[in-house]
N, C-alpha and C positions, 0 to 999 in steps of 0.2 A: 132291702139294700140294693141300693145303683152297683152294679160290679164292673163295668165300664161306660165313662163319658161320650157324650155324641161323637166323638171325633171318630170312633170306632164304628158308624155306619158303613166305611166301604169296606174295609177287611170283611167285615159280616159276610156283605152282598161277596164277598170273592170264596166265602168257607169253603165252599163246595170243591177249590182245587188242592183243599189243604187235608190230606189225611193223617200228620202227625203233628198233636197239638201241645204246646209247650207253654208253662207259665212258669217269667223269668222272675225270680224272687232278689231281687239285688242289682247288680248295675252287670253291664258287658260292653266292650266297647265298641262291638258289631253293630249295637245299638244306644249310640251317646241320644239321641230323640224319639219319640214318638212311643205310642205305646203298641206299636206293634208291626212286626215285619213279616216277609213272607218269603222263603226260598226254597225248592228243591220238593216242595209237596209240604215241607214242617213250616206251621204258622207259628210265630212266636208274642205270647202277649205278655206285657211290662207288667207285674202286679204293682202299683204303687203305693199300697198301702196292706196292712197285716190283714187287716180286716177285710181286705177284699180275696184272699187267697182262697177260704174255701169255698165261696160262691161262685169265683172264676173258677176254679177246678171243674165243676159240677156246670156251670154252664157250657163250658167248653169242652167236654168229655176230656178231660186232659190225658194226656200219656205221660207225661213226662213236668216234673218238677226241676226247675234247673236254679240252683243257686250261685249266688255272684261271689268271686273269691273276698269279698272284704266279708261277708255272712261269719261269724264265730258258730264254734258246736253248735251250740245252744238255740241259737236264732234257727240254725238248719234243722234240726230235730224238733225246735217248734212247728215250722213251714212244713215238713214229710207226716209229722203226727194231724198237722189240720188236715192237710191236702188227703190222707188216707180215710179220714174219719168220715169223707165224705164221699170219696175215689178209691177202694181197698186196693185195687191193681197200678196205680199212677206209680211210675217208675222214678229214681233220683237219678240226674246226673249233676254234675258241679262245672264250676271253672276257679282255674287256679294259676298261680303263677309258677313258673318253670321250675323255680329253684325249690318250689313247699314239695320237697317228696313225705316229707313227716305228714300233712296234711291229707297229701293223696293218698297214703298206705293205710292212713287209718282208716277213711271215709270206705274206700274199695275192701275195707274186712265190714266195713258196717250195713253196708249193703247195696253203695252207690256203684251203678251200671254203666254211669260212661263217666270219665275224666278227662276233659279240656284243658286246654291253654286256653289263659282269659282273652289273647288277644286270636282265637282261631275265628274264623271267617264264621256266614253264618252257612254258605253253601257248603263248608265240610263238618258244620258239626249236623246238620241237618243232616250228611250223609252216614255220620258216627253213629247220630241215632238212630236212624231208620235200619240200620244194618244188627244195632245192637241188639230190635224192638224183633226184626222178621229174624233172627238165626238164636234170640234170648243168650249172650253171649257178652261180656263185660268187653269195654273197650277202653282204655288208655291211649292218649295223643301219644303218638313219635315219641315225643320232644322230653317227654320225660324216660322215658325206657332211654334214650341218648345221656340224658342230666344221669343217671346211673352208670352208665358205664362210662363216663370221664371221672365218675369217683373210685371208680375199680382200676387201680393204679397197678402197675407190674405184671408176672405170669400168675396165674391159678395155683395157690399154695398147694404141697402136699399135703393128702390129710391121711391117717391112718386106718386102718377097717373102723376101729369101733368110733372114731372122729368121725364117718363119716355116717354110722347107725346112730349116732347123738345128732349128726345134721340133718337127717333125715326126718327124723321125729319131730325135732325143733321144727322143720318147714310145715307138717302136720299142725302145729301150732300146740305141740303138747310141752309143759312147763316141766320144771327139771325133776320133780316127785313123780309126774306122769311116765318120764321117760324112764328115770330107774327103774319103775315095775315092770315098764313092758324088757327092759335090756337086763332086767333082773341081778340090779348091782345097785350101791349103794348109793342115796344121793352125793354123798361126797366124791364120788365116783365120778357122777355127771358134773357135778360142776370142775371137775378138775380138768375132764376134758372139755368144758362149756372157756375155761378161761384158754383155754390153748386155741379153741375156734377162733377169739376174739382179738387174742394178736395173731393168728394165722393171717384173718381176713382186715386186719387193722381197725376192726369195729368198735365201737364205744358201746353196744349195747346186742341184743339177740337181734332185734329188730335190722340192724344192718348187716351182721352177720351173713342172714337169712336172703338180701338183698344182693350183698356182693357175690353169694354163692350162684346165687339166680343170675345174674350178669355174667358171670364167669362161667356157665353152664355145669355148674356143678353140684346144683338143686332141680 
């Protein structure tokens, strides 16, 4: 299989200035043409078709999988399971829109290493990566750590000692049966202070709890 069209002869002839190589699975608006750009040391090539991803991976030595905010789960965890089966080290990062923090929270527990704004340049995500790639260290754009704290509305609620041993373990990611055993109390316990967290913090759910505590420097 062709894994890219003639048009890709001169990027080839330039590989050699490119030491971080990225195959974009989806659309980005840094790149509305061509199938491939070049900034900052990272080459970026357009996979345009499913089928070409794990041949591109593998020809290109890829670092780095990058998916387009319009990608669903499913599509993206197709794209990482090809791109690995061929590349075991090939890294994910995404792009997203500002407001998806449900989307960025889940991806970054799942295992993606850098998180964009779909509309970031290509010379600061090429800098995101490359920084993510030499120090192995997860990165998130600004812009959403900011989209978090405009929803963290008012002062830092009081929480009480054991409010604050249930928020703690909550940030561990341990569920409310996990957290009774280690606080050695009953679940009804935890969830009594699980609901006080959640109007403390005005949260609909653990998951923002967990966020507004973090915004608020209290996680």
């Amino acid at each position: 299989m062709r894994v890219m069209p003639s048009d890709m002869t001169s990027p080839l002839c330039a590989s050699h200035t490119v030491d971080c190589h990225v195959i974009l699975v989806g659309s980005w608006s840094a790149m509305p043409e061509g199938r491939f750009q070049q900034s900052g040391g990272m080459g970026v090539y357009r996979c345009a078709d499913r089928d070409e991803l794990a041949p591109a991976v593998h020809t290109r030595s890829a670092d780095w999988v990058l998916a387009g905010q319009e990608l669903d789960d499913g599509d993206i965890e197709t794209a990482v399971s090809g791109a690995r089966a061929v590349r075991e080290n090939v890294r994910l990062a995404m792009l997203g829109r500002r407001g998806d923090w449900r989307r960025r929270d889940r991806w970054m527990r799942r295992g993606c290493q850098v998180y964009l704004e779909e509309t970031i340049s290509l010379s600061r995500a090429a800098a995101a990566l490359r920084a993510a790639r030499a120090l192995d260290v997860n990165v998130m754009d600004r812009v959403f750590s900011d989209a978090l704290r405009e929803r963290a509305t008012g002062p830092a609620p009081h929480l009480t000692r054991r409010e604050r041993d249930v928020l703690e373990l909550l940030v561990r990611g341990l569920r409310n049966r996990e957290i009774a055993g280690v606080l050695f109390v009953s679940e009804n316990t935890v969830e009594y202070h699980m609901r006080h967290l959640l109007a403390k913090f005005s949260a609909r759910n653990r998951l923002e709890v967990v966020e507004r505590a973090t915004v608020l420097g209290l996680a």
